[in-house]
C-alpha positions as protocol buffer text, in pm:
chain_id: "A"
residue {
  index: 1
  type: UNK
  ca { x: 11527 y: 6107 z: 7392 }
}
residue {
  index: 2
  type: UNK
  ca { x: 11332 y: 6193 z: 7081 }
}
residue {
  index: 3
  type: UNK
  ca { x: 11411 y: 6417 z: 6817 }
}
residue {
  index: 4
  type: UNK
  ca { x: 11240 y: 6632 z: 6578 }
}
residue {
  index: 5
  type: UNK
  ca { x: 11242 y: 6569 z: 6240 }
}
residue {
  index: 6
  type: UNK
  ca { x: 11183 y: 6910 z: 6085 }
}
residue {
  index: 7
  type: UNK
  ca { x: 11414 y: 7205 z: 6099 }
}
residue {
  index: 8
  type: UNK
  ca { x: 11370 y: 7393 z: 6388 }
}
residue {
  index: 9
  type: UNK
  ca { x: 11700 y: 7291 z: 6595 }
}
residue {
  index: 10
  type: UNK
  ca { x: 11882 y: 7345 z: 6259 }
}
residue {
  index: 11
  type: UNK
  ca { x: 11741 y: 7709 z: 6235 }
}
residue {
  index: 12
  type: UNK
  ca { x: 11792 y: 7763 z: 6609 }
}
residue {
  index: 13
  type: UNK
  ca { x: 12148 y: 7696 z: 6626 }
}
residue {
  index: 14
  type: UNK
  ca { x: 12348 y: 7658 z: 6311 }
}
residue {
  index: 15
  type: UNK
  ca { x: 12595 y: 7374 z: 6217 }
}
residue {
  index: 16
  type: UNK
  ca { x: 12949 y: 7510 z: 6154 }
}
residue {
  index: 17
  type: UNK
  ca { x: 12932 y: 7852 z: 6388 }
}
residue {
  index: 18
  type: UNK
  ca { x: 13249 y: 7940 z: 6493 }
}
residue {
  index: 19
  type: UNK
  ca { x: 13174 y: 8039 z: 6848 }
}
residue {
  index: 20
  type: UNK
  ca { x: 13079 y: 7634 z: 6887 }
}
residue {
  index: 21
  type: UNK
  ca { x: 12884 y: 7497 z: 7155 }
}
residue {
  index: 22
  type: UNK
  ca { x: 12884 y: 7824 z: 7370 }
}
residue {
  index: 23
  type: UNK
  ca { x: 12714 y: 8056 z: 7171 }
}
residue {
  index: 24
  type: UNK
  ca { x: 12344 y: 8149 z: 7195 }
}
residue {
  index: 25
  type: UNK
  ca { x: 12082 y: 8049 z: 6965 }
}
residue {
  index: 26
  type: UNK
  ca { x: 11886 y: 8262 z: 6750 }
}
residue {
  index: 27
  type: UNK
  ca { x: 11517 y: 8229 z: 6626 }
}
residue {
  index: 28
  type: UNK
  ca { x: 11292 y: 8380 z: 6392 }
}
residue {
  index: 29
  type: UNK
  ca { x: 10941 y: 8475 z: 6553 }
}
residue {
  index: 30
  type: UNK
  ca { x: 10828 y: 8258 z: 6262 }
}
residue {
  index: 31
  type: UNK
  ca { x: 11053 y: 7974 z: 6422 }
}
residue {
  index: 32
  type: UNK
  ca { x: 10906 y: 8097 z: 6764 }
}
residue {
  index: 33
  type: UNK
  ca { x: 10553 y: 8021 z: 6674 }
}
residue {
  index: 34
  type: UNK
  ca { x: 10615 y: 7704 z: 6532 }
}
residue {
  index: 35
  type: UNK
  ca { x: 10798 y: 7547 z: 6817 }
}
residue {
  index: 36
  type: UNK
  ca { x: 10499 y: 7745 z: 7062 }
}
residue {
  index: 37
  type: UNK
  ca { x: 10299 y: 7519 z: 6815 }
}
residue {
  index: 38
  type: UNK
  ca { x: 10517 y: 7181 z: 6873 }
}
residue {
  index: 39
  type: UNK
  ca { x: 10511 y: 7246 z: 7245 }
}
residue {
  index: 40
  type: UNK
  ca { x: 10173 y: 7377 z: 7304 }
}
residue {
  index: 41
  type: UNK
  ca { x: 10012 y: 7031 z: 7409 }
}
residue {
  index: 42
  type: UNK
  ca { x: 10288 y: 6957 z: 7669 }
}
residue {
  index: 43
  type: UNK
  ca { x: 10230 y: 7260 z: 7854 }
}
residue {
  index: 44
  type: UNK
  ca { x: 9907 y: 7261 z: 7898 }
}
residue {
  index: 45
  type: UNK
  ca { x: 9765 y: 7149 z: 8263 }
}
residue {
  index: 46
  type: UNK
  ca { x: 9530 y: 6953 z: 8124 }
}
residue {
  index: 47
  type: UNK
  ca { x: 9365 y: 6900 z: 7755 }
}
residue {
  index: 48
  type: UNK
  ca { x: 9115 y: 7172 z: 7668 }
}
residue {
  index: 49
  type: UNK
  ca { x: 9176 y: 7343 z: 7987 }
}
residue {
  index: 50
  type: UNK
  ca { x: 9297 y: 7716 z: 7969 }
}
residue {
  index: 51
  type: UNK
  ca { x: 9586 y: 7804 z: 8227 }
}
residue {
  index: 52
  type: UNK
  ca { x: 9398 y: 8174 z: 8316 }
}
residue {
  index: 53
  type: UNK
  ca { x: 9041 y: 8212 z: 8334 }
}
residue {
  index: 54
  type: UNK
  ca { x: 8825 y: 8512 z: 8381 }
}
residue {
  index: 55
  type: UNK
  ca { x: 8660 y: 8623 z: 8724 }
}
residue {
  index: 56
  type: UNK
  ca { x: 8326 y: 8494 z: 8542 }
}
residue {
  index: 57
  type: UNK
  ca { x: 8455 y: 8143 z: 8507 }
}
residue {
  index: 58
  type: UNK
  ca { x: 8638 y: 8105 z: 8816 }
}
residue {
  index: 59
  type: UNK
  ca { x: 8332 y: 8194 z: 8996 }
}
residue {
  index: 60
  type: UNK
  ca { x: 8162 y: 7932 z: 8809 }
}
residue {
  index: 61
  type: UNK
  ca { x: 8395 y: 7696 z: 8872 }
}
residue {
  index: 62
  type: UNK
  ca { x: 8361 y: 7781 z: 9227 }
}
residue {
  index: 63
  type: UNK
  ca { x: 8005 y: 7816 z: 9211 }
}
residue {
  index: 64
  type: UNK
  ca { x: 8001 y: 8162 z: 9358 }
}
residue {
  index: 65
  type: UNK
  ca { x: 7910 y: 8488 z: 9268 }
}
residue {
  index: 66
  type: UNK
  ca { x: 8182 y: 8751 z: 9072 }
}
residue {
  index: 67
  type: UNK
  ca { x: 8166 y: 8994 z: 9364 }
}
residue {
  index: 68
  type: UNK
  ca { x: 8283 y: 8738 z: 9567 }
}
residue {
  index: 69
  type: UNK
  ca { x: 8540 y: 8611 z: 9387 }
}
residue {
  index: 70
  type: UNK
  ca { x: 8668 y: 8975 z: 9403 }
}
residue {
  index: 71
  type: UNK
  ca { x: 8614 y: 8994 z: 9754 }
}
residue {
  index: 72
  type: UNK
  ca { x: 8852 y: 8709 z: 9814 }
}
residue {
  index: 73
  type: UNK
  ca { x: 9079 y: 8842 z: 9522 }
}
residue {
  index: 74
  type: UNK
  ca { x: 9116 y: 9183 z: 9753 }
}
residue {
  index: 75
  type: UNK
  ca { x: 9156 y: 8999 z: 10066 }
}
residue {
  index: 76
  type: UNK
  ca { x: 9468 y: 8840 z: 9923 }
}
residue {
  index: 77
  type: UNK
  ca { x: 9319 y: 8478 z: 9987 }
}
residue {
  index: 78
  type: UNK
  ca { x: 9246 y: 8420 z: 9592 }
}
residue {
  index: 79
  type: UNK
  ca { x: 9558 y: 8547 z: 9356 }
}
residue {
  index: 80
  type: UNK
  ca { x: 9564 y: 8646 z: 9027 }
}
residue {
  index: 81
  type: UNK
  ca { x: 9721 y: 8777 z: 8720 }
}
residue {
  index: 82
  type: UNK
  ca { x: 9718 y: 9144 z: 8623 }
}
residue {
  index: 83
  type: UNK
  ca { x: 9668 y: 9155 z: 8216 }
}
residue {
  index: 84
  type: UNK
  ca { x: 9768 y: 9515 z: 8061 }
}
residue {
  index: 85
  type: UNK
  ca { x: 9511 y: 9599 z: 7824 }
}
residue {
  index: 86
  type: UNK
  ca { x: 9597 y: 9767 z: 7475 }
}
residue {
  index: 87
  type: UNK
  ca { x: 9592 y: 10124 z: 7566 }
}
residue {
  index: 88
  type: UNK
  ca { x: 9840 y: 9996 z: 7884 }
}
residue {
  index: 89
  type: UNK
  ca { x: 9645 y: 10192 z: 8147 }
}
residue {
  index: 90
  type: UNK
  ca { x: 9365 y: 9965 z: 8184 }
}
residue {
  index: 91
  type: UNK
  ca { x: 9404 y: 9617 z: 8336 }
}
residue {
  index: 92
  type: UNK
  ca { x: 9232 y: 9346 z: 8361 }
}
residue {
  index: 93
  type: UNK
  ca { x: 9251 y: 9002 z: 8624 }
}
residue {
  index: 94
  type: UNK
  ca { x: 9271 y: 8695 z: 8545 }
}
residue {
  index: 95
  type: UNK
  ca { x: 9320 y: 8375 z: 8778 }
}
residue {
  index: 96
  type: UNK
  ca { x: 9551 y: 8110 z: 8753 }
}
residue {
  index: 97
  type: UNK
  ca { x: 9405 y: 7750 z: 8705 }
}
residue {
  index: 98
  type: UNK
  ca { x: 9597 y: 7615 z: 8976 }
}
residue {
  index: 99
  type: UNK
  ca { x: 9524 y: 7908 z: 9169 }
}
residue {
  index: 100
  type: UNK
  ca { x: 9158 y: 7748 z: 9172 }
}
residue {
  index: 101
  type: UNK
  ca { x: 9262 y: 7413 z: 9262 }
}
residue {
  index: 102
  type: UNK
  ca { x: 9498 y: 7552 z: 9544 }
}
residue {
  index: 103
  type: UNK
  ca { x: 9198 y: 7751 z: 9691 }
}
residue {
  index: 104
  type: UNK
  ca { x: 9008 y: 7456 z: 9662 }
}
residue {
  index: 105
  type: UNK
  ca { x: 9243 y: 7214 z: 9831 }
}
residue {
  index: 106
  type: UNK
  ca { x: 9306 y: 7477 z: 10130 }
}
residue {
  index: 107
  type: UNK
  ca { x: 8893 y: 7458 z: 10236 }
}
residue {
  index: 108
  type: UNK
  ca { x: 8888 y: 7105 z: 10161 }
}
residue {
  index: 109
  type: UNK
  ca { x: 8711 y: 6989 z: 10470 }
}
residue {
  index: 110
  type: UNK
  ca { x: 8700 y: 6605 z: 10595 }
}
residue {
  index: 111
  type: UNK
  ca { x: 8444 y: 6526 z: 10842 }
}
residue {
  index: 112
  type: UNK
  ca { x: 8330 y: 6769 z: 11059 }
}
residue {
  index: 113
  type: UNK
  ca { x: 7966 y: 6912 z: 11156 }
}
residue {
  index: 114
  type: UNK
  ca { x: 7760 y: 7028 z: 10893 }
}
């Protein structure tokens, strides 16, 4: 196991508090964004690629047109992600990455007519 060498554990969960190993640790959002930072790379699916895309780039990826991407989206056969917008009455979709490779592996055809 490897350990950090900056303070973020430290700040996290402080040496010496009384409640001992069963209390809860506390961050900072400043501490927040720095381990989001530290971790980013790790959770990525793969480097450079974004978790949720837009309907435009799935349908690129997919090589097919928005309108059907939606199409598929309201048939329930392609999921995605409902992002509130700012006012929080307008939404807008977004599709998982893996979403796209699931859709892809479940018309992956072998052999066959063509």
């Amino acid at each position: 196991m490897t350990t950090c060498n900056c303070s973020c554990a430290k700040e996290a969960w402080p040496a010496g508090d009384e409640a001992g190993a069963t209390s809860q640790p506390s961050a900072s959002p400043e501490l927040a964004q720095r381990v989001a930072k530290i971790l980013a790379p790790w959770l990525q699916l793969e480097p450079g690629r974004q978790q949720l895309v837009t309907i435009a780039q799935a349908a690129e990826q997919l090589s097919m047109s928005k309108s059907k991407v939606y199409e598929l989206m309201r048939s329930g056969e392609l999921t995605s992600v409902e992002i509130p917008g700012k006012s929080q009455k307008t939404y807008g979709r977004r599709i998982e990455q893996a979403e796209i490779g699931a859709f892809i592996e479940r018309h992956r055809v072998t052999g066959g007519v063509f």
